[in-house]
N, C-alpha and C positions, 0 to 999 in steps of 0.2 A: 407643189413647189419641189424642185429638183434638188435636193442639199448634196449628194454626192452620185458618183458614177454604182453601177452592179457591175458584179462579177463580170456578166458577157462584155460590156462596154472593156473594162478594163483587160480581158483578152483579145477583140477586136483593135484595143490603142497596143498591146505588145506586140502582136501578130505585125499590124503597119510598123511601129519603130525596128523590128526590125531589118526590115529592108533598106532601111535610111543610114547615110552616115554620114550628115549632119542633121541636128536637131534643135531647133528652138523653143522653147518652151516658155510661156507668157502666161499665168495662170492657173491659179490651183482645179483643182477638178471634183473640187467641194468645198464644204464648209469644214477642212480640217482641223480647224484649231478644237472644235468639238469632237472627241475622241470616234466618236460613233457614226460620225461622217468624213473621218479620215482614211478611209480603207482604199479609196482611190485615190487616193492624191499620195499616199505614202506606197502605194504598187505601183504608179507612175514613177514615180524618184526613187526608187530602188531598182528597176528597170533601164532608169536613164544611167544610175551608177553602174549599174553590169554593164550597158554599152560604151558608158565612157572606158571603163577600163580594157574594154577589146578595142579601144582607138576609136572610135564613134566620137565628134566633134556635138560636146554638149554645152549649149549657152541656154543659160537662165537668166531670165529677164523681170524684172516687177520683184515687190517689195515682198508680196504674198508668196509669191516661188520661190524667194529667196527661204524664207521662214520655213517654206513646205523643205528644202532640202536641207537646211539648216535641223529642223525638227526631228525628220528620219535619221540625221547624221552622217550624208552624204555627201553633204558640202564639198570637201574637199577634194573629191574625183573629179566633178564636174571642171570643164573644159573652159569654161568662164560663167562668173554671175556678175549682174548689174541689178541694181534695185532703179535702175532705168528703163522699165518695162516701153512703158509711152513711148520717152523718147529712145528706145533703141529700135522698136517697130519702124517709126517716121524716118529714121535713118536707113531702116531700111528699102523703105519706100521708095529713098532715092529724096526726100523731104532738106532742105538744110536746116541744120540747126546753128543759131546764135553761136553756140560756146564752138564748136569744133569748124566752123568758118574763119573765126578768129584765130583758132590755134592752126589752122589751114595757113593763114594770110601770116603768122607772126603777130599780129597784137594783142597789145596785153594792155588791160585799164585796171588801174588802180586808183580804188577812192581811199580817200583817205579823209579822218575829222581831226575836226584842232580844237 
């Protein structure tokens, strides 16, 4: 069972980002919320906040990414997050989604109880 990335992994994934300038990110790269499987996924997000801040375009996507750079304390460099992992992938697919077809077209439903 794979709980996190080793060392090589995680210099093979900095070596690739940085070639990149943009970056999507969907995904922790362990079981970090466990301190002892956190050693890649918190050298991924400290990696992505050095390139956001040389201007490298970073979006983080999903509820667990969000947490992952929330946790390191990075949050705030990053270039955008969404705890819309799923559906930011689908969109990216080129996929329509419900809400932003709507907000495409102008309509807007509201329910309302009495």
């Amino acid at each position: 069972m794979g709980l996190d990335i080793g060392p090589d992994s995680v210099k093979t994934f900095n070596d690739a980002l940085d070639t990149t300038q943009t970056i999507i990110w969907n995904g922790p790269m362990g079981v970090f919320e466990f301190d002892k499987f956190a050693v890649g996924t918190e050298s991924i997000a400290k990696k992505l906040a050095e390139l956001s801040k040389k201007g490298v375009t970073t979006i983080i996507g999903g509820g667990d990414s969000v947490a992952a750079v929330e946790k390191v304390g990075v949050a705030d460099v990053m270039s955008h997050i969404s705890t819309g992992g799923g559906a930011s992938l689908e969109l990216l697919e080129g996929k329509e989604l419900p809400g932003v077809v709507a907000l495409d077209e102008g309509v807007m439903t509201r329910s309302v109880s009495v």
